[in-house]
C-alpha positions in Angstrom: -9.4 3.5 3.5 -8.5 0.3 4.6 -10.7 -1.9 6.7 -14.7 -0.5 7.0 -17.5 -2.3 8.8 -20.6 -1.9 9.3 -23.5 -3.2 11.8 -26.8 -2.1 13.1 -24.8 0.4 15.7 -23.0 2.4 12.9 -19.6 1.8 11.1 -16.6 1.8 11.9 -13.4 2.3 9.3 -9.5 2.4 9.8 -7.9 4.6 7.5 -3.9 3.8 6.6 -2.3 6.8 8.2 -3.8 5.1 11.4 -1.2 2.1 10.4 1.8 4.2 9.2 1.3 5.5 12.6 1.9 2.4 14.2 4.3 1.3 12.0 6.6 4.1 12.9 5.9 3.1 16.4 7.4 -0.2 15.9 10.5 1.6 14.5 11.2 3.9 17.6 13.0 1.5 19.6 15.5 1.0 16.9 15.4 4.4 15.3 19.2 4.2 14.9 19.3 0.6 13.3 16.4 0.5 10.7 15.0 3.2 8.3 12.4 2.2 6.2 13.1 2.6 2.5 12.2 1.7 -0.9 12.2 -1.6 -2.7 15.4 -0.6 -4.6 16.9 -0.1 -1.6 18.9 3.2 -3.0 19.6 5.8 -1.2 21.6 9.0 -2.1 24.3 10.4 -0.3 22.2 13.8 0.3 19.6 11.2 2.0 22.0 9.9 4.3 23.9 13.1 5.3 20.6 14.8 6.2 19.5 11.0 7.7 15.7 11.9 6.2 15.5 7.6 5.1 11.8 8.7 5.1 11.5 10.1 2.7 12.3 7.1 1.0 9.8 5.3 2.7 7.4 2.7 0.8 5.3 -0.2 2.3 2.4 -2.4 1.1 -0.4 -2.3 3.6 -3.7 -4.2 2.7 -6.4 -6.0 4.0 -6.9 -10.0 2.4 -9.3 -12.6 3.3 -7.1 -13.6 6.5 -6.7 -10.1 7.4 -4.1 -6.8 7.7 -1.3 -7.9 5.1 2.0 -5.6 5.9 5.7 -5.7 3.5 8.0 -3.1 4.7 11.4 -2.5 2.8 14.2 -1.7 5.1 17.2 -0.5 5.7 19.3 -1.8 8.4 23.0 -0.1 10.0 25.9 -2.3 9.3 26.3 -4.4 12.5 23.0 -5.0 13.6 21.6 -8.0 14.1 19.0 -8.7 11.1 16.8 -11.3 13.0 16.8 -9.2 16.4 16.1 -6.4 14.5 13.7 -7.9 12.4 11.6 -9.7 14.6 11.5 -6.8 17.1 10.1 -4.5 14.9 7.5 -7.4 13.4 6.6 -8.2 17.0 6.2 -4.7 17.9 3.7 -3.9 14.8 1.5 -7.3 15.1 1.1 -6.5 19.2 -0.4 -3.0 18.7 -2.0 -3.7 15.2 -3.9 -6.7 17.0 -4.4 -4.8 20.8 -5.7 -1.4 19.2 -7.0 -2.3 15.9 -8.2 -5.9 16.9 -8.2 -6.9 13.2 -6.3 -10.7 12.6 -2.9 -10.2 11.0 -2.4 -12.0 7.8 1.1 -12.0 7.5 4.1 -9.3 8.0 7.0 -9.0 5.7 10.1 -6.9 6.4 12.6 -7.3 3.3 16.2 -5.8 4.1 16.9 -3.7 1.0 20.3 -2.9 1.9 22.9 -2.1 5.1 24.1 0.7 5.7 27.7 1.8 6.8 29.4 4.5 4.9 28.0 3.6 1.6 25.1 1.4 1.2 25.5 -2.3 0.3 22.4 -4.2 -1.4 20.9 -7.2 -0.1 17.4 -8.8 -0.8 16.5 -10.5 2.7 12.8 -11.2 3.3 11.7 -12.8 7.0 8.2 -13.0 7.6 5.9 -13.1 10.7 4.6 -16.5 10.2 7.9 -18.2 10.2 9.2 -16.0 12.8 6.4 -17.6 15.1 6.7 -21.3 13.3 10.4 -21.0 14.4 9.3 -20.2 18.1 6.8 -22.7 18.3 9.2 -25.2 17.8 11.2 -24.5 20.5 9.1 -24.7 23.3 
């Protein structure tokens, strides 16, 4: 379980499929662009012929004193833009995480494990919500 609470009326509690849920949500627009994957950011060649990325799948989802904390490892096609990309699928996640679950958002953290073309080519990138919305602060 991940967030509980309780008051005079009853309790309420948010269980982590509810969040995988949404998190594949924020992936649909850009189903053929980002996979999630694994913090190795390996994949075998059977995983990509059968395109089953996940199975690979591994996020961090926990609540802190700030609120819903989120690290997804990803996987991104060669080509793509990594801060479109990115930011979409951050922006996507925070706007239903705070609409339907109305709990405050911590931070999100989406850490491009690798790209993907014919073979896959490592990279360790990490952007993170809070800059993301530092940077467009800035330039209003």
């Amino acid at each position: 379980m991940l967030y509980r609470e309780v008051n005079h009326i009853g309790a309420i509690s948010i269980n982590h499929s509810v969040v995988d849920e949404m998190i594949a949500d924020a992936f649909l627009p850009c189903e053929d662009k980002a996979w999630l994957a694994n913090y190795k950011g390996a994949v075998s060649d059977v995983t990509i012929r059968l395109r089953n990325f996940d199975a690979l799948a591994e996020k961090v989802v926990k609540m802190t004193d700030k609120g819903v904390f989120v690290r997804l490892y990803v996987m991104l096609r060669f080509g793509s833009s990594i801060g479109e990309v990115t930011a979409g699928i951050m922006d996507r996640l925070a706007f239903s995480m705070m609409e339907y679950l109305e709990l405050p958002i911590d931070n999100i953290e989406v850490i491009v494990t690798g790209m993907l073309s014919k073979n896959v080519a490592k990279r360790n990138i990490r952007v993170d919500y809070r800059t993301l919305l530092n940077n467009r602060a800035g330039k209003i």
